[in-house]
C-alpha positions, -999 to 999 in steps of 0.1 A, spaced: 0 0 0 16 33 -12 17 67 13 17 101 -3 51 108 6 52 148 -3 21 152 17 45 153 49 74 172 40 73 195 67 70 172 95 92 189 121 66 196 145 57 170 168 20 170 158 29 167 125 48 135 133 25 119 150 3 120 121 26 105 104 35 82 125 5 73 131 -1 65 89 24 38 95 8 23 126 -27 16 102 -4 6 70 14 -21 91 -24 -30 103 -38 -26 72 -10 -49 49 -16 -81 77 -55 -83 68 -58 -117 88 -47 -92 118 -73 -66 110 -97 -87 100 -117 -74 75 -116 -68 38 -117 -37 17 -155 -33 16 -160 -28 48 -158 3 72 -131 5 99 -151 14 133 -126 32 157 -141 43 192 -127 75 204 -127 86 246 -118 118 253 -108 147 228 -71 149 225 -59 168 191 -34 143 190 -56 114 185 -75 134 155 -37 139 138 -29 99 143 -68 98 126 -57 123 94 -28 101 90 -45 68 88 -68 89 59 -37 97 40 -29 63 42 -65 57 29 -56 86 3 -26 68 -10 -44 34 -18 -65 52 -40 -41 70 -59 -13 39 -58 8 40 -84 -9 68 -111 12 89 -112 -12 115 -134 -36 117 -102 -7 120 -82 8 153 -103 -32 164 -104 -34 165 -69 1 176 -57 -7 204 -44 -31 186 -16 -62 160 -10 -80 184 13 -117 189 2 -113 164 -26 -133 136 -37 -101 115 -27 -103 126 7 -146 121 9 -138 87 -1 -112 80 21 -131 93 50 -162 72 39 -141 39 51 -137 49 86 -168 45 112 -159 67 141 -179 68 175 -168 90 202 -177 88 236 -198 122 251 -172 123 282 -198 130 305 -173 138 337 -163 167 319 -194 185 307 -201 216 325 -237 232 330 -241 271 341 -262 285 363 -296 291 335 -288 257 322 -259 263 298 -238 241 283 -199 257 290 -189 226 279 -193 194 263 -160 172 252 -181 146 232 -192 182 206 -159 194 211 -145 162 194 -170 159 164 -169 193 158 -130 190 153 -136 158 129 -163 170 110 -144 208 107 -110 184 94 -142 169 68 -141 133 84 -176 116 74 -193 86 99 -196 105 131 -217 89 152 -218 105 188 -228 77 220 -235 81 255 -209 71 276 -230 46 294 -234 24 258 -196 18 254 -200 -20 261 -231 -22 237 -212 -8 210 -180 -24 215 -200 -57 219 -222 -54 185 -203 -28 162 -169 -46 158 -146 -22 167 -110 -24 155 -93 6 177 -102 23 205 -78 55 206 -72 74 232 -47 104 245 -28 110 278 -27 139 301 8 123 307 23 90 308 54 67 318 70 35 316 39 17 339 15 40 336 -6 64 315 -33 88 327 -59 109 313 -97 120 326 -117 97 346 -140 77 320 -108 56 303 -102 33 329 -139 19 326 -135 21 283 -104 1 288 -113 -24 310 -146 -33 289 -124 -38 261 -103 -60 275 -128 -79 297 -149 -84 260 -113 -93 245 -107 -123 267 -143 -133 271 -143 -141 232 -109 -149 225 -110 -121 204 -80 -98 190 -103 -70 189 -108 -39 196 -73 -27 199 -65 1 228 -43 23 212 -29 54 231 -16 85 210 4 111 229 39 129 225 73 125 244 66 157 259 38 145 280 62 127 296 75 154 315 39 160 322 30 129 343 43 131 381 40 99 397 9 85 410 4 101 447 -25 88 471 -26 94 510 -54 74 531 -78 99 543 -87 99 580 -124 112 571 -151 88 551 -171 118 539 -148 151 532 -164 173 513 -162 206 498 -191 231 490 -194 241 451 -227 261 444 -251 247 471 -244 211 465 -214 192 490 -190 172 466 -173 139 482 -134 141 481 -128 103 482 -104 85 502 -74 89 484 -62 126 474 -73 120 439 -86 155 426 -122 160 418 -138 181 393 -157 209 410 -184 217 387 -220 207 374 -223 186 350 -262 174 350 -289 198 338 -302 215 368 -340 217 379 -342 242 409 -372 223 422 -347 191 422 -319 206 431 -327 225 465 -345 186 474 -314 171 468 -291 198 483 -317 198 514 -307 161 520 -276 140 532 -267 139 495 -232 141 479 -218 141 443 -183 128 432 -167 135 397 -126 121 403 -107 141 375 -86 116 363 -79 79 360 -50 60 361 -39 31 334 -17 8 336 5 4 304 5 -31 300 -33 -30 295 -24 -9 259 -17 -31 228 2 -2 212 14 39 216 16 60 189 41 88 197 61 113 173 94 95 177 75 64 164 47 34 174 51 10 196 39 -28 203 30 -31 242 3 -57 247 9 -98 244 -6 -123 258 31 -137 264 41 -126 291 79 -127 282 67 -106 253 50 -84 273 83 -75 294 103 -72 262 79 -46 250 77 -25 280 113 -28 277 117 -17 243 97 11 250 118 21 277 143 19 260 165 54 257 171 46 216 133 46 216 121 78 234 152 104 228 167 98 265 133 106 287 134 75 308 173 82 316 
């Protein structure tokens, strides 16, 4: 399968990269079809959890990938469009072969005070795909993840990292569960399928201090954030202090009138082993096996200063 070489010439920028990086990730997927599973005809469904720009460049790389197929080896449609696929009937196609279904992020929507919508992470993310002229956008509660990872055949679920390390990544609260369904429906039908792929850059890594929790003496700390008393957990995990349900006054001073809390943790924290592969600028790598000697070798690769410029020196 050919890639459009010229369409990354100026790939210095580390977003940049990672969309191209992330093209050869889906060609090395897309030239072992027993590994993908599916032929030519058929739509490649890719789940998506929380908006990370990152992710979307990995996503415009696999469509210049998708680009390239259809122009191969003419070179007349190569010279006709040399000076770019974007808003092309190349690129419509293209974007025709991938399903995508993004998750609405509920934890991080925020309601104002006459029932506003500040913000909403599942819009945010379509908007960004549909603006970039990607076609199949389907947006799902949250809740349905298991439905649609059960009955949709998903081949990737991608998501992003607030920052990550050598055993860990983590990113908003929400992954951990979209994760672990895929994994738990992986080994309940000895299934390859969906792959967890993260997408983040070697700067992140600077990002990501280590994992921090202190026992709390108190079962119910809490904090007061417009009338309502938010829980704190037991570990020193931070919370998001917002509202992120529609609010009914008549419900709301009932609830806020009663021993009633409301928790919203602000991020979740992922083990690395439980990815089957990390696309970062520098390159992609292969995490997940079933093996566990393989497994170790991968994490070691990873780790591995040749791999990631020096950051785990």
């Amino acid at each position: 399968m050919k890639r459009i070489d010229f369409y990354y010439q100026n790939y210095n920028q580390s977003r940049n990269q990672i969309r191209y990086h992330g093209s050869l990730f889906f060609q090395e997927f897309m030239m072992e079809k027993e590994n993908l599973d599916y032929d030519d005809s058929e739509m490649i469904n890719i789940l998506l959890f929380g908006y990370s720009e990152l992710v979307i460049k990995a996503l415009c790389g696999f469509r210049d990938l998708l680009i390239g197929q259809q122009v191969n080896n003419d070179t007349n449609m190569l010279n006709r469009y040399r000076k770019g696929f974007y808003n092309t009937v190349l690129e419509e196609n293209a974007s025709q072969k991938i399903r995508l279904f993004i998750c609405e992020g509920q934890p991080k929507t925020q309601i104002g005070r006459m029932e506003n919508l500040l913000y909403h992470d599942g819009f945010q993310y379509a908007n960004s795909l549909l603006e970039r002229n990607f076609k199949n956008v389907i947006l799902i509660p949250d809740a349905v993840v298991g439905n649609i990872i059960q009955n949709n055949h998903i081949h990737f679920i991608m998501v992003g990292a607030n920052g990550f390390t050598n055993e860990f990544f983590k990113h908003s609260s929400g992954h951990s569960s979209v994760v672990n369904l895929a994994r738990e429906y992986r080994s309940r039908n000895k299934s390859a399928f969906p792959k967890v792929v993260l997408v983040t850059s070697v700067d992140k890594w600077s990002a990501c201090a280590p994992l921090e929790e202190e026992q709390k003496d108190g079962m119910n700390d809490s904090i007061q954030i417009e009338g309502y008393t938010f829980w704190r957990g037991l570990q020193s995990t931070k919370i998001r202090e917002h509202i992120w349900f529609i609010r009914d006054e008549e419900i709301s001073k009932k609830l806020q009138d009663q021993d009633f809390m409301l928790y919203n943790p602000r991020e979740d924290i992922i083990p690395i082993e439980f990815l089957d592969h990390i696309i970062l600028d520098t390159g992609f790598h292969k995490i997940f096996s079933a093996n566990k000697d393989e497994l170790d070798r991968n994490k070691l690769n990873f780790n591995s200063k040749k791999k990631l410029k020096g950051l785990f020196s």
